[in-house]
C-alpha positions in Angstrom: 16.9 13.7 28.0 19.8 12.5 26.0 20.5 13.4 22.9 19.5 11.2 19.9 22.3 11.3 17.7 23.3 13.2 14.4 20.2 12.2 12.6 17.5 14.0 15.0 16.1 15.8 12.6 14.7 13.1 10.6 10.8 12.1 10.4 11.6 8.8 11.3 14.0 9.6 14.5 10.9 11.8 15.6 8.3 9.0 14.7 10.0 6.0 16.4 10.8 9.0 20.0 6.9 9.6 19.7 5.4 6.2 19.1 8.5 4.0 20.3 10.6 1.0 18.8 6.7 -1.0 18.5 4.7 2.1 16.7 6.7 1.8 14.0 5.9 -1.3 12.0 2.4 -1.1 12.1 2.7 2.4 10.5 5.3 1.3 7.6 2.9 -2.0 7.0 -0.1 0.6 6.6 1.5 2.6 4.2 2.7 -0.3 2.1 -1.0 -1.0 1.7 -2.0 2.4 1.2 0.6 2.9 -1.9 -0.6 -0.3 -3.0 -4.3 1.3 -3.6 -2.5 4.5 -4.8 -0.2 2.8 -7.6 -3.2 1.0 -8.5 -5.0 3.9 -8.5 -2.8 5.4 -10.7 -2.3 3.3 -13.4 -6.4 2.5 -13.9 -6.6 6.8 -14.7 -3.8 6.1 -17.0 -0.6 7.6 -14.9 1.2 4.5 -14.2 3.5 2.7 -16.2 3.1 2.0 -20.1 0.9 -0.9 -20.9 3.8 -3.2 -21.8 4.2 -3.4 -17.7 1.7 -5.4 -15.7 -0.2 -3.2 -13.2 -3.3 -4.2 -11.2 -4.9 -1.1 -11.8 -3.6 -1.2 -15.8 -5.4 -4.7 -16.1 -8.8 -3.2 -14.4 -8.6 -0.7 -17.1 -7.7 -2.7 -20.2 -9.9 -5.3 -18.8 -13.0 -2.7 -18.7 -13.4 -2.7 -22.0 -13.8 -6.3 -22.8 -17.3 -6.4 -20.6 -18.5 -9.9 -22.5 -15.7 -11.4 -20.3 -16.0 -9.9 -16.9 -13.0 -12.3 -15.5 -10.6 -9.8 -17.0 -12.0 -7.4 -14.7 -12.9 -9.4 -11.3 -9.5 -11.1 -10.8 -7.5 -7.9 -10.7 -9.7 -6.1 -8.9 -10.1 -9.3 -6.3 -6.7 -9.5 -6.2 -5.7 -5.5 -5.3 -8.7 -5.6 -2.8 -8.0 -8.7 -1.2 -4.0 -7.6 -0.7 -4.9 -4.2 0.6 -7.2 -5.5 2.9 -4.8 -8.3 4.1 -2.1 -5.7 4.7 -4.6 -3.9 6.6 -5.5 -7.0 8.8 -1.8 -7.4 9.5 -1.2 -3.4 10.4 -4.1 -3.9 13.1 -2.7 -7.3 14.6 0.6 -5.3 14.8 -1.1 -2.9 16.6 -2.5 -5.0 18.8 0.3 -6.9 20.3 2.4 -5.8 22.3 
C-alpha cells in the first residue's frame, strides 16, 4: 500500500481511504442538513444567536407566542423542514449514483 501523504492522520484522509473519492459527498451533504436541524434547534431553546439575528428556530420561538397568527409559526417551521428534508433527498441521490 502506498503511503498517503503527510496528512494521514486526518479524519478525512481516513474517511475518503474507507468510503473512496464518491462516499464522501453524500456524507458532507448529510451533515449540512443535520447542523441545519441542530442550529435550528438551538436557537428555538434559546442558545443561538441574540434575537437581533434572524434564525429559523429564533422565529419558531418568537413566533410561538403570537398563537392568534399561526403564519408566524408555520412558515419558519415549513421552511427548516422542507430544507432539511431536501438536503436529505439530495444526500440519498448522491448515494445512489454512481
Amino acid at each position: 500500500m502506498a503511503n498517503p501523504g503527510p496528512h494521514s492522520d486526518r479524519p478525512q484522509t481516513l474517511a475518503a481511504l474507507i468510503l473512496g473519492s464518491r462516499g464522501l459527498l453524500p456524507l458532507a451533504v448529510l451533515q449540512f442538513g443535520l447542523s441545519i436541524l441542530v442550529i435550528a434547534s438551538l436557537a428555538f431553546l434559546g442558545y443561538g444567536d441574540p434575537p437581533p439575528a434572524s434564525d429559523w428556530g429564533l422565529l419558531i420561538s418568537i413566533g410561538k407566542d403570537y398563537l392568534k397568527w399561526p403564519w408566524l409559526v408555520y412558515a419558519p417551521a415549513f421552511v427548516t423542514i422542507s430544507t432539511v428534508l431536501s438536503v436529505n433527498r439530495i444526500s440519498r441521490w448522491l448515494r445512489k449514483t454512481d
